[in-house]
C-alpha positions, -999 to +999 in steps of 0.1 A: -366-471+702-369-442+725-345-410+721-368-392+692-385-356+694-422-350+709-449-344+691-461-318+713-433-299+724-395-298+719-387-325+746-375-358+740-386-389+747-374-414+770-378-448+785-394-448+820-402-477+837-441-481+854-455-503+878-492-500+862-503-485+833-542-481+823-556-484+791-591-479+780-604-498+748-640-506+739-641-535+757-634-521+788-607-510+808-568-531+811-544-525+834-507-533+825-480-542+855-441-538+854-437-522+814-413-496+797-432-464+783-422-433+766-422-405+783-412-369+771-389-351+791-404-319+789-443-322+788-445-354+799-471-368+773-466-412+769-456-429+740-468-465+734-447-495+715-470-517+695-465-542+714-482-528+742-507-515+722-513-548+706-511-565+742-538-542+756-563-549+720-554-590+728-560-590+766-597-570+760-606-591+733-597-625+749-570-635+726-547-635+751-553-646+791-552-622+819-537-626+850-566-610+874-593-586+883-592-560+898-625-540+914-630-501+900-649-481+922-673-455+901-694-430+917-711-400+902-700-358+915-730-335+922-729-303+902 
């Protein structure tokens, strides 16, 4: 699955393992624990499988349970 050329540059990309991963969708924001991404070797932009991406879409839409919640601080920067 991994091994193929970037998009962006001339790297390759590669699997990396990550302990969290976020992902915003419309719905709000999902974190993922413990998951294999692509990563490019040279610029370091992320590649997603469709499983994740479909795993991210389920979780936000309630299709599929999540383990927790987690608290996001937000806060506003003066000018």
């Amino acid at each position: 699955m991994y091994g193929y050329g970037c998009q962006y540059c001339e790297g390759t990309v590669r699997p990396k393992e990550v302990k969290r991963e976020a992902f915003k969708h419309k719905n709000g924001f999902i974190i993922l624990e413990d998951i294999t991404v692509g990563v490019c070797d040279v610029c370091g932009n992320r590649y997603y499988s469709a499983d994740i991406i479909h795993a991210v879409h389920d979780i936000a839409t309630g299709i599929k349970p999540f383990e927790r919640t987690e608290e996001i601080p937000v806060a506003h920067i003066s000018p």
